[in-house]
C-alpha positions as a Markdown table, in Angstrom:
| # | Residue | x | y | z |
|---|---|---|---|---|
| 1 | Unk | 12.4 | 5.7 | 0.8 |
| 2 | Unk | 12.4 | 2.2 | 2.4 |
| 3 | Unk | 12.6 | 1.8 | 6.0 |
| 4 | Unk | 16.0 | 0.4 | 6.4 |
| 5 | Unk | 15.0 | -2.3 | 9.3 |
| 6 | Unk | 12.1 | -3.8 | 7.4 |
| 7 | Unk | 13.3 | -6.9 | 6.1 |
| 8 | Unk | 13.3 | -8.8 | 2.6 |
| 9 | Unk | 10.3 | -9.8 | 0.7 |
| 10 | Unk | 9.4 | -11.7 | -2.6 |
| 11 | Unk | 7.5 | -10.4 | -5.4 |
| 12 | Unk | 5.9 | -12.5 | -8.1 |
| 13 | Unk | 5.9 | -10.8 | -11.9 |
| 14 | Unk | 2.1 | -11.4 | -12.8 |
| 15 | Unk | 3.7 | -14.5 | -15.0 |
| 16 | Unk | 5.1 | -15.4 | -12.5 |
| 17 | Unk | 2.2 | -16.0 | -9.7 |
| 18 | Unk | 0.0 | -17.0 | -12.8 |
| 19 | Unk | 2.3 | -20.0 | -13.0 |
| 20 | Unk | 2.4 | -20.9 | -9.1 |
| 21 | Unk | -1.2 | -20.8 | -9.2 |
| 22 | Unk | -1.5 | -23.1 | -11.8 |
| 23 | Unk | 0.6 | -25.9 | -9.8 |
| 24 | Unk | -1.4 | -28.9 | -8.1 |
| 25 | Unk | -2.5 | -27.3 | -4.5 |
| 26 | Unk | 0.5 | -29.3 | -2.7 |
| 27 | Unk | 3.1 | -28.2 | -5.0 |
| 28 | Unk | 2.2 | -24.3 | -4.6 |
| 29 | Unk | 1.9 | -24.5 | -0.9 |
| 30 | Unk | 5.8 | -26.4 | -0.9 |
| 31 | Unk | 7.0 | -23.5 | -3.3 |
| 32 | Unk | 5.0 | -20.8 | -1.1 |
| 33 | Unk | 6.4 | -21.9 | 2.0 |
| 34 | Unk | 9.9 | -22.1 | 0.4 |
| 35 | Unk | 9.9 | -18.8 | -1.1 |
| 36 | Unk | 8.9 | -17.5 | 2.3 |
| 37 | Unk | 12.1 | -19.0 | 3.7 |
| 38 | Unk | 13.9 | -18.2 | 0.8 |
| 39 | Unk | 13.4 | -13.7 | 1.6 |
| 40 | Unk | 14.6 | -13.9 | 5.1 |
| 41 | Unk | 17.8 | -16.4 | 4.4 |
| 42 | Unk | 19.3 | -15.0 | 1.1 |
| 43 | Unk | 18.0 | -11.0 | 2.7 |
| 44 | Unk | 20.0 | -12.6 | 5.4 |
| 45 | Unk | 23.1 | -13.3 | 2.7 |
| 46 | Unk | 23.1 | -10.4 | 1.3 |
| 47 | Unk | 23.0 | -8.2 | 4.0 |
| 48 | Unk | 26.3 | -10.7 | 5.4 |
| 49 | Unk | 28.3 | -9.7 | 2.2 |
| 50 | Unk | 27.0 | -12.8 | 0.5 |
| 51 | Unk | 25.7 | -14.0 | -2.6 |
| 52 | Unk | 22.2 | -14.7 | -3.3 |
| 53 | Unk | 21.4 | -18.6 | -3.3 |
| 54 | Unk | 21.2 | -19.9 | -7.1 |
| 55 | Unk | 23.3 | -19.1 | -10.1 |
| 56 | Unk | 24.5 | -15.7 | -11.6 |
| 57 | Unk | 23.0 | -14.7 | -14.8 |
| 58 | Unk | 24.2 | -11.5 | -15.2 |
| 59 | Unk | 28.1 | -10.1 | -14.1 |
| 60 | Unk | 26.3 | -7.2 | -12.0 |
| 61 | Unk | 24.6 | -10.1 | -9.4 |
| 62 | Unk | 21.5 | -9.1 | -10.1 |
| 63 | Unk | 20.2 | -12.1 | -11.8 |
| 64 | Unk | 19.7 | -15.3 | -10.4 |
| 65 | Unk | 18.1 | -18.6 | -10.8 |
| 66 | Unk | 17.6 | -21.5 | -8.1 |
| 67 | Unk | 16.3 | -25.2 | -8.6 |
| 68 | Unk | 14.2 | -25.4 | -5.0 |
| 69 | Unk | 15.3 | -28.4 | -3.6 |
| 70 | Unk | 12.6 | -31.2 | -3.2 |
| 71 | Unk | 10.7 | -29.8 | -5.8 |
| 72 | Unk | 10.5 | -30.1 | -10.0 |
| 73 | Unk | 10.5 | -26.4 | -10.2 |
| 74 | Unk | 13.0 | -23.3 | -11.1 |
| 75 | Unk | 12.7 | -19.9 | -10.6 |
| 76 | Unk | 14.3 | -17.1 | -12.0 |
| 77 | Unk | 14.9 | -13.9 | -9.9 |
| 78 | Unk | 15.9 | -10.1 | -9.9 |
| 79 | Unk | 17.6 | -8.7 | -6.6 |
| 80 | Unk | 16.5 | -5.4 | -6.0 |
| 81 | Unk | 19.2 | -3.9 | -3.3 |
| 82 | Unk | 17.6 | -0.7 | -2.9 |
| 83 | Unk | 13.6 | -1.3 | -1.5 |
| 84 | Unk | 15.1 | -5.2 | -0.5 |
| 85 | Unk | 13.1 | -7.6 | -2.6 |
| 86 | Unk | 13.5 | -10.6 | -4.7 |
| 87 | Unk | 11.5 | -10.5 | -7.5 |
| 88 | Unk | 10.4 | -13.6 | -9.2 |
| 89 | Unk | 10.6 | -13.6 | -13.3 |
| 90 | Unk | 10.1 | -16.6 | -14.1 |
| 91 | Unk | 8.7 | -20.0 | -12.6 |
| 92 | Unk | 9.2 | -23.1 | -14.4 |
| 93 | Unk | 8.1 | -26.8 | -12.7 |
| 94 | Unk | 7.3 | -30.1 | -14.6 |
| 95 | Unk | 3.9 | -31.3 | -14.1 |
């Protein structure tokens, strides 16, 4: 059971975080600080009645991806409602 004050957090798939890791150091700190940012405003959304930044991909609005602004890269994402996490799928970025 998850505790129902602990806030939203971001998960990488191992894909994922292997291709954040392989970004030029400034890049991955930009994209780390964003995606820090990025839990506590669209956990902030959600639990508003919002949607998630990005577009759909799926009609249950549980898929998502999101250009981040600034930055040559998109992400793909999974919102799990139940244990309040974002999971990252997919990380693309021109370099």
């Amino acid at each position: 059971m998850t505790d129902p004050d602990r806030g939203w957090t971001v998960f990488c798939q191992e894909e994922a975080a292997a291709d954040l890791h392989a970004m030029p150091s400034p890049l991955f700190e930009a994209v780390l600080t964003y995606l820090v940012h990025f839990a506590t405003q669209a956990g902030a959304a959600i639990n508003a009645g919002a949607q998630p930044p990005g577009t759909p991909r799926d009609n249950a609005g549980h898929r998502y991806d999101l250009c981040i602004p600034g930055h040559p890269v998109i992400i793909e994402y999974l919102v799990v409602q139940d244990i309040k996490e974002f999971r990252i799928t997919t990380v693309l970025w021109l370099g």
